[in-house]
C-alpha positions as CSV (number, residue, x, y, z in Angstrom):
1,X,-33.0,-0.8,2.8
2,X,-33.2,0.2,6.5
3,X,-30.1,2.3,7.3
4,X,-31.2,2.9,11.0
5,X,-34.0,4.1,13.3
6,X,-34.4,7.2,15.3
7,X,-37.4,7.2,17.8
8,X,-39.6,10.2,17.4
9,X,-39.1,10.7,20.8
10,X,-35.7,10.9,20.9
11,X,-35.1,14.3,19.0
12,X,-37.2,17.4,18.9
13,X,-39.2,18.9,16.1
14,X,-35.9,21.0,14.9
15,X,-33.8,18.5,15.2
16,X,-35.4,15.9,13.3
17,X,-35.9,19.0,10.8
18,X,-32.6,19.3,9.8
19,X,-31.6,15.6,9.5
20,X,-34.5,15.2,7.4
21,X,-32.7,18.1,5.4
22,X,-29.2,16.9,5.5
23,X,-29.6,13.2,4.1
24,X,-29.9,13.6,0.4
25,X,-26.4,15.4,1.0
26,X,-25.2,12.9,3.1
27,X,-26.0,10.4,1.0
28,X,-24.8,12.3,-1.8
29,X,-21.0,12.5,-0.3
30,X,-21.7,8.8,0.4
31,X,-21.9,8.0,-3.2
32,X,-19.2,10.1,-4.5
33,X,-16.5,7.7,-2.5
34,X,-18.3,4.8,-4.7
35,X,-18.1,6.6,-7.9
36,X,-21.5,8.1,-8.5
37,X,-21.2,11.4,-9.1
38,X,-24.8,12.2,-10.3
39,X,-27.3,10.5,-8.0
40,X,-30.5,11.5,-7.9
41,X,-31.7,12.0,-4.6
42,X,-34.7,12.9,-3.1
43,X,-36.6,12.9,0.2
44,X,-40.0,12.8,1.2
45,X,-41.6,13.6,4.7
46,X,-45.6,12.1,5.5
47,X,-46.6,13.1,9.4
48,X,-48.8,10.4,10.8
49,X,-52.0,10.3,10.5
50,X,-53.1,9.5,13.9
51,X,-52.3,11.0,17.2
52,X,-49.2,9.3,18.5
53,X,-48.6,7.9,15.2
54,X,-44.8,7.9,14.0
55,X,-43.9,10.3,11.3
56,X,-42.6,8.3,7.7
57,X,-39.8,9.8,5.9
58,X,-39.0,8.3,2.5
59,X,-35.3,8.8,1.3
60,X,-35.3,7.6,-2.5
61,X,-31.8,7.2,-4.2
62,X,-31.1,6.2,-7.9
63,X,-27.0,6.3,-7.8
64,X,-26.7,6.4,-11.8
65,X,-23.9,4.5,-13.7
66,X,-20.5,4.5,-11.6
67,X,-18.0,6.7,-13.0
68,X,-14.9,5.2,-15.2
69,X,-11.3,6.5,-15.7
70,X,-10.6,8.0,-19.0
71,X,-7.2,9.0,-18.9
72,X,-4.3,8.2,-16.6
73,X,-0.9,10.6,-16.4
74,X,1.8,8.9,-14.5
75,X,4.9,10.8,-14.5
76,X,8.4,10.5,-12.4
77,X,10.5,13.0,-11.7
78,X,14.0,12.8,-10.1
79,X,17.1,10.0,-10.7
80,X,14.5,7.8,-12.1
81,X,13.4,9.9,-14.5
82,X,16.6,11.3,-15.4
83,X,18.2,7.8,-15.8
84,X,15.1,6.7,-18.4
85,X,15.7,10.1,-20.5
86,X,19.2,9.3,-20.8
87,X,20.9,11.4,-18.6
88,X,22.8,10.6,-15.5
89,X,25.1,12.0,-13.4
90,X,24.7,15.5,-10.6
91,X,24.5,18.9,-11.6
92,X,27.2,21.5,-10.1
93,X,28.3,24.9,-9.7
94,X,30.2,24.2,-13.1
95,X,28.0,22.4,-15.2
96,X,26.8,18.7,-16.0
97,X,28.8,16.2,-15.3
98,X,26.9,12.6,-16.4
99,X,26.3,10.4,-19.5
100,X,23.7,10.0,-22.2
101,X,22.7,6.7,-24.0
102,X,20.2,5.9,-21.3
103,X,20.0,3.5,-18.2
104,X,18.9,0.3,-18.5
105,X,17.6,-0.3,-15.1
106,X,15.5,3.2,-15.1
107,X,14.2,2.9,-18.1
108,X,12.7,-1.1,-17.7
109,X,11.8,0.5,-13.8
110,X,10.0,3.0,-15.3
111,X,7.9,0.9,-18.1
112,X,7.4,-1.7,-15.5
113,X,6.3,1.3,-12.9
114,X,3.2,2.4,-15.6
115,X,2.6,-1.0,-17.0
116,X,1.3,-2.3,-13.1
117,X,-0.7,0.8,-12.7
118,X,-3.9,-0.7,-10.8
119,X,-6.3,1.7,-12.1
120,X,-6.0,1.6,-16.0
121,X,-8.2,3.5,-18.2
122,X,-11.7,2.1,-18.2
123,X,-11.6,0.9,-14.9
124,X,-14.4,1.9,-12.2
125,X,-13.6,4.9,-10.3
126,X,-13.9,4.3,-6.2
127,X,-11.8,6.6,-3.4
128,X,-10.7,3.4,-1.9
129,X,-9.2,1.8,-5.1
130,X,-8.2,4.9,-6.0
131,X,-6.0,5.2,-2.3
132,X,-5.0,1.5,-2.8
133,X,-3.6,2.3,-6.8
134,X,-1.7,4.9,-5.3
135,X,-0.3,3.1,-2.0
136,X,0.4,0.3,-4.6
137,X,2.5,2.5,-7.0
138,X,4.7,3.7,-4.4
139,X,5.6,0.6,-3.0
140,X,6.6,-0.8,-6.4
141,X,9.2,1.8,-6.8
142,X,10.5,1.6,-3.5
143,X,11.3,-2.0,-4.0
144,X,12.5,-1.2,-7.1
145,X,15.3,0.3,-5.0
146,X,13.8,4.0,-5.0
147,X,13.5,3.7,-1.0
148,X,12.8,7.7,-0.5
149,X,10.4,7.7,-3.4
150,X,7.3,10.2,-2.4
151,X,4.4,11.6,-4.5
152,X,4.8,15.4,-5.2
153,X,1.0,15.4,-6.4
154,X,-1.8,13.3,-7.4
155,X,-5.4,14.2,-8.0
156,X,-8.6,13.1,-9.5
157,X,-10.5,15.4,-11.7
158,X,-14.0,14.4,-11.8
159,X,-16.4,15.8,-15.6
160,X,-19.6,14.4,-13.7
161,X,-21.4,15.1,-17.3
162,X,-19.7,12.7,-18.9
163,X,-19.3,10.5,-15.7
164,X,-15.0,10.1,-16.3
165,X,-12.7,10.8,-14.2
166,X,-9.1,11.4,-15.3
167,X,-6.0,10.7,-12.9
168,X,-3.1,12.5,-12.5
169,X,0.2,11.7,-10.5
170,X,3.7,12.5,-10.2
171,X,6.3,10.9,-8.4
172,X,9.8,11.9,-6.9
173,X,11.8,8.5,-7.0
174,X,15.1,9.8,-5.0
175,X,18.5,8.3,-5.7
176,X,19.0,4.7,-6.1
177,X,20.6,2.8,-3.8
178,X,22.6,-0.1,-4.3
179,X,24.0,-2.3,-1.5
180,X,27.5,-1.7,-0.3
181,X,29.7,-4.1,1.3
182,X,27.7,-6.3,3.5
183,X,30.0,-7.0,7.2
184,X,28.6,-10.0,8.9
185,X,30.6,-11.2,12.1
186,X,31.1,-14.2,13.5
187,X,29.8,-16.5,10.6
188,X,32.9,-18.9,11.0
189,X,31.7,-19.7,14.3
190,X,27.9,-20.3,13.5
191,X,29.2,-22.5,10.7
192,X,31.0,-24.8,13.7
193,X,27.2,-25.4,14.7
194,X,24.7,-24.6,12.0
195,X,24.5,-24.4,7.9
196,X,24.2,-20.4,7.3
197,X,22.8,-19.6,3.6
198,X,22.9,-15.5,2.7
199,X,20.9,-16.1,-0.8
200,X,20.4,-13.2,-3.7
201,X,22.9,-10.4,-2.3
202,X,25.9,-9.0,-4.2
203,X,27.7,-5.8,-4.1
204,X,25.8,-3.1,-6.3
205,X,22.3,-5.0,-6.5
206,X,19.6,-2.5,-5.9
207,X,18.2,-2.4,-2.8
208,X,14.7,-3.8,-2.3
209,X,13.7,-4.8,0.6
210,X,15.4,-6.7,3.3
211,X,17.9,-9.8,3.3
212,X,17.4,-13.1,4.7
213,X,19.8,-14.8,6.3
214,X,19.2,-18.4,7.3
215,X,20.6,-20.5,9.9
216,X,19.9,-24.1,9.5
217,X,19.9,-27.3,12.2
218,X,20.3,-30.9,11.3
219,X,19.6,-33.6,13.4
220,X,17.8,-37.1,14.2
221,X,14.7,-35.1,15.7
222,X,12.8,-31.1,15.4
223,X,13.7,-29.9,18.9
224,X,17.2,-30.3,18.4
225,X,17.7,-29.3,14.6
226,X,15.9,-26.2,16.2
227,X,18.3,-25.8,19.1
228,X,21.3,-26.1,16.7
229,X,20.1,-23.6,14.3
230,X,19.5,-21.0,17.0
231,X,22.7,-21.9,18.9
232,X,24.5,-20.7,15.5
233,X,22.3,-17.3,14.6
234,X,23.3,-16.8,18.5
235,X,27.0,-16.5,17.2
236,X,26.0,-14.2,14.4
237,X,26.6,-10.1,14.3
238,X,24.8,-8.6,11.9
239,X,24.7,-4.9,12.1
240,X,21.0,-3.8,11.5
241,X,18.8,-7.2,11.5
242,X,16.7,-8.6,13.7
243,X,15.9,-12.4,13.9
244,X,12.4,-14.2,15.0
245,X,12.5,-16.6,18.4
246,X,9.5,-18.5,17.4
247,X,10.6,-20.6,14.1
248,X,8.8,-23.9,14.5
249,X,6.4,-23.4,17.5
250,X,3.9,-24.7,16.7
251,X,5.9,-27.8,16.0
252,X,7.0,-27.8,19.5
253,X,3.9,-27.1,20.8
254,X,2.5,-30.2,19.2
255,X,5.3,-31.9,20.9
256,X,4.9,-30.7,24.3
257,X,7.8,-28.9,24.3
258,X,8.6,-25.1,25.4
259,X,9.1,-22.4,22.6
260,X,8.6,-19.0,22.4
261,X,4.8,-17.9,20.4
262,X,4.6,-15.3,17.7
263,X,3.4,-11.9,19.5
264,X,0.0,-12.4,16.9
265,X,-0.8,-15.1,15.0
């Protein structure tokens, strides 16, 4: 495999010297992002045998077997953690004040949280499944209604002997937050021109994510269902959200009608 072409002329003697030297280490670090962490590299160097002839360099790589995880530790610390053990409630100047039996909601957040771990034991070890496992992770509990949860360490330790690679991470979940009361103004108004549907929110539910709200149009034909619908989210206040301008453009566009794009599609 051809990885690229320097011209002899292009560099001199020294130069091409040391990046002779510096590609079985190269290729080494290469490797190690894929999971082979006991290549065998080695290099060869053949000057030409005719005046003017190019010099041949022979790079010859045999990456091994791929490493595989052999043990995962994924711990949480904080409310979550707390709440699965059976203990909630804050700690004071005086003492503990909180309740033991466990919490339900923890505890099945917590299962559910190590069950979806993308990078069970056995699986092949690479640096970008590895970042993807851990970007995954977090995300779950955040939606989970853990919205400040952070790692507090992870790390990878690497027994290139027995080619394994066991995982270790710890997560701070935060508090859990529920939804309070949810103020929406001027829905009696919007109602006057539009159906308005809030679906799947209730005082208490966990937060995960946002909320959509939808305003809905009905008429004989698209461009003014559309019109009515937005004519009613125009009468809506809702502190915090943000609504899209181009619902059904492409619609419209097919019609020969103005409406506003997407930014990217």
């Amino acid at each position: 495999m051809r990885l690229g072409r320097i011209g002899r002329d292009d560099v001199d003697d020294s130069e091409w010297a040391r990046l002779i030297d510096a590609a079985p280490a190269q290729v080494r670090e290469l490797l190690q992002t894929e999971g082979y962490f006991a290549p065998q590299v080695s290099v060869t160097r053949a000057p030409g045998r005719a005046t003017g002839q190019a010099d041949k360099v022979r790079l010859v790589v045999a990456p091994g077997a791929r490493a595989r995880i052999s043990r995962v530790t994924l711990e949480a610390e904080g409310e979550l953690e707390r709440g699965a053990a059976g203990v909630t409630g804050a700690t004071g100047a005086t003492g503990t004040a909180g309740t033991t039996g466990g919490n339900a909601h923890a505890a099945a957040t917590l299962a559910q949280w190590r069950r979806a771990w993308e990078l069970p034991v056995g699986s092949d070890f690479r640096n970008s499944s590895w970042s993807s496992a851990k970007s995954a992770a977090l995300a779950r509990l955040r939606a989970a209604g853990y919205a400040l949860a952070a790692w507090t360490g992870t790390g990878a330790d690497v027994n290139a002997e027995r080619n394994e690679v066991r995982l270790f991470l710890v997560a701070d979940s935060g508090p859990l937050f529920r939804l309070g009361q949810i103020q929406i103004e001027g829905l009696a108004a919007a109602r006057e021109e539009a159906q308005i549907f809030l679906a799947g929110v209730g005082t208490g539910d966990t937060v995960s994510g946002g909320r959509v709200l939808a305003s809905v149009g009905v008429a004989r034909d698209f461009a003014e269902a559309r019109s009515i619908a937005y004519r009613g989210l125009a009468k809506i206040d809702l502190q915090g959200g943000f609504a899209r301008s181009d619902i059904g453009w492409r619609e419209m566009a097919r019609l020969g009608l103005t409406a506003t794009p997407p930014v990217s599609d």
